[in-house]
N, C-alpha and C positions, 0 to 999 in steps of 0.2 A: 662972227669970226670963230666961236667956240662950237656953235654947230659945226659948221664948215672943217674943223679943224675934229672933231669927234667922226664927220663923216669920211674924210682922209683915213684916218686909223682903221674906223672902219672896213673902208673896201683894200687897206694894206693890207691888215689882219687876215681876210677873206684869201685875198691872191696867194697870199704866206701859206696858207695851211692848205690848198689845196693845190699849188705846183711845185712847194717846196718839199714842205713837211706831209702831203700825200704821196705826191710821184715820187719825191725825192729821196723818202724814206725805204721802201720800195723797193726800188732800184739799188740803192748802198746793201739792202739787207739781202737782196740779191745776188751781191757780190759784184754788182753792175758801177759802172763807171757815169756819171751824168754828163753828157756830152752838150748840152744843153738847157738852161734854163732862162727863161725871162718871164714876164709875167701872162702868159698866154700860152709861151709855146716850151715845150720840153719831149728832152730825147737822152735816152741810155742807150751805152752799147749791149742789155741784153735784153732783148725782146720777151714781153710778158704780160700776160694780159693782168696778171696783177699788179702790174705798175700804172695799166689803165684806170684800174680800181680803185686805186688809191687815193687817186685827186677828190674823184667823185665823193667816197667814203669817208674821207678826214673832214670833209667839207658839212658833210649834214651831220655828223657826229658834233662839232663844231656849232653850226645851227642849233642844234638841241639843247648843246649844253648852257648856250648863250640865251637861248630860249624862255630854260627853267632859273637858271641865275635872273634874271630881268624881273620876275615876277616877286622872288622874296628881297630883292633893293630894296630897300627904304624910302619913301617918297622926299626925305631931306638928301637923295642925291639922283637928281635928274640927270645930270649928263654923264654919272654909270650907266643907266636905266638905257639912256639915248642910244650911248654907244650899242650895247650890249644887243638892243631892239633893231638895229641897224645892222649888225653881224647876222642873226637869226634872219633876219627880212631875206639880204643878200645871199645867205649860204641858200638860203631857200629857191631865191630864185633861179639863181644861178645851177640849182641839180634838176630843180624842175624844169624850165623852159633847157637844161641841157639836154634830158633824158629825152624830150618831146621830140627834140628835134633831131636826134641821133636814132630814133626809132623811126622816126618817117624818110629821113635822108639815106639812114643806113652808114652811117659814118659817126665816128667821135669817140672818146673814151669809152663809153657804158654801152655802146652798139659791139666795141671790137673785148670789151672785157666779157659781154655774153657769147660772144663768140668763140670768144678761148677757151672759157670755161664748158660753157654746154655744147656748143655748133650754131653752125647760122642758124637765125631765129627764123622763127616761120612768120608768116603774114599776122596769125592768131596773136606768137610774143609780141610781136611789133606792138600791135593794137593793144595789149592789154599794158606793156611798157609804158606806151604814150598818155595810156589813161592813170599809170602810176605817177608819172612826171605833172601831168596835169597837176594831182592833187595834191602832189607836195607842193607845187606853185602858187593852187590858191591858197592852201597853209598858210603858205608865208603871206600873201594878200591879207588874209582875214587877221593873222597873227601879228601882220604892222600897224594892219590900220589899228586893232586895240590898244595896242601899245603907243598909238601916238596919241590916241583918243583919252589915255589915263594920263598924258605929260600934260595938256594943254588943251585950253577955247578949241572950239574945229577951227577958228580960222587964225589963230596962232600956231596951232597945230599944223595947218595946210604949208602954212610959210616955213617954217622946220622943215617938215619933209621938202621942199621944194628945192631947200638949199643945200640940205645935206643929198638930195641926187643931184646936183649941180655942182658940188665940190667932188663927188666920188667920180660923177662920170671925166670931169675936167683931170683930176689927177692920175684916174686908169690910162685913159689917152694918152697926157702929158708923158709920164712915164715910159709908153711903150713907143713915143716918137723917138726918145734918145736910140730905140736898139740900133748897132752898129749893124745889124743885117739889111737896115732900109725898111722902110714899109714895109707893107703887103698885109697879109692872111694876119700875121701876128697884131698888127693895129687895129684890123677889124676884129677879130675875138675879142680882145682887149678890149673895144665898145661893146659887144653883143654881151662876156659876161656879168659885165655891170652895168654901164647905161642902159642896152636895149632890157638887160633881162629886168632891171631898175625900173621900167616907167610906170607901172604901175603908184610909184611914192607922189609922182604930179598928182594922181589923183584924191591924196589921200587930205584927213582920215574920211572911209564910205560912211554915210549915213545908209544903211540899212541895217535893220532891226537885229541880224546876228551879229554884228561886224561895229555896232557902239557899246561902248563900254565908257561907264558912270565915270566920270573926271575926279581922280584925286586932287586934294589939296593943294597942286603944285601947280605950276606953269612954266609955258617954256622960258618967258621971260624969267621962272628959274634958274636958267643956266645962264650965266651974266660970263661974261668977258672973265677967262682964265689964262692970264700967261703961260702959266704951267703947261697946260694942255695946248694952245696953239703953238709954244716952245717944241712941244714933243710931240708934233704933230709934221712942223719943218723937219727937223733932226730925221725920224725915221721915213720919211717923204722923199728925202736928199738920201738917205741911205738906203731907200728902197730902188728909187730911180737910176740911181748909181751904179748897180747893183745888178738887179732882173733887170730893171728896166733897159739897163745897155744888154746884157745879156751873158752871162757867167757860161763858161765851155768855149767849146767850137763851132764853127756857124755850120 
């Protein structure tokens, strides 16, 4: 329950900083009005390819910082460690497989912000885009599995990951079912930025020779059952769903 409830926060955290507090900052400092928010889709009345930017950008700055924070934790608090390794995974994935796929599609935030800023990309940006997106994606592959591989056994470690993408993918979903605009495009994003961009955590932690890292003194059955955190885990779950998840503006 305490994974499960660490991986909630998790992918809230993520959605947070990159539609609220990226786009959304953005746009207010703009002078723009947010005419839309929920967790996938967002819209202001002033068009800007720095409001495209900013989801993307708050996003991996966020990853980073959660990145470097995870590493000086202290092995007496695993589900900081958890959380924090689950934010960096996420933020990761979610720029990489974005970038990927906005450069081969030609659509998306980081397609229409190169666009503002420089001009359409040529065939060359596309490709070398794509190969930037790539590697921030394995990043975060190489950069989860060590982090799960230092909480836990590998196959305590595997059952962690398994559950905490089965609680994030299950609450991005749930969430973005309440939007009063109905389905569509916004439910799919909604899976593709965390569950699809997620599946990778099924497989983890990889045994190969770069990607294990020597198991501290902990385990996952370090993280035992915390009211606290599953407490504060509903509360901002319910406040997030509430929230984006129905969809703040105008449809």
């Amino acid at each position: 329950m305490t994974v499960a409830a660490l991986a909630v926060l998790a992918a809230v955290t993520v959605t947070v900083a990159h539609e609220s507090v990226g786009h959304g900052s953005v746009c207010l400092a703009l002078g723009g009005r947010v005419t839309l928010l929920t967790t996938s889709l967002f819209r202001c009345d002033v068009p800007s390819f720095l409001i495209d930017l900013g989801g993307p950008l708050t996003n991996l700055g966020l990853a980073l910082v959660a990145a470097l924070a995870s590493r000086v934790t202290g092995p007496g608090r695993p589900a900081v460690t958890l959380y924090l390794v689950l934010i960096a995974a996420m933020g990761a994935f979610w720029d990489g497989g974005y970038l990927v796929q906005a450069m081969l599609t030609r659509d998306g935030d980081l397609y229409f912000a190169w666009a503002g800023l420089i001009g359409e990309p040529s065939g060359l940006v596309r490709g070398v885009g794509a190969l930037v997106g790539a590697a921030i994606y394995l990043a975060g592959v190489g950069f989860a599995s060590r982090g799960l591989s230092r909480l836990a056994e590998p196959a305590e470690a595997r059952r962690t990951a398994r559950i905490a993408w089965l609680a994030a993918t299950v609450a991005t979903v749930g969430a973005a079912l309440l939007y009063r605009g109905g389905p569509g495009a916004g439910l799919l994003d909604a899976f593709m930025e965390i569950g699809a961009a997620s599946l990778p955590l099924l497989l983890m932690p990889l045994t190969l020779p770069l990607l294990t890292t020597p198991r501290a003194p902990v385990t996952a059955r370090s993280i035992r059952r915390n009211p606290a955190i599953i407490g504060m885990a509903v509360v901002l779950f319910a406040a997030f769903a509430l929230t984006m998840g129905r969809g703040l503006g105008g449809l």
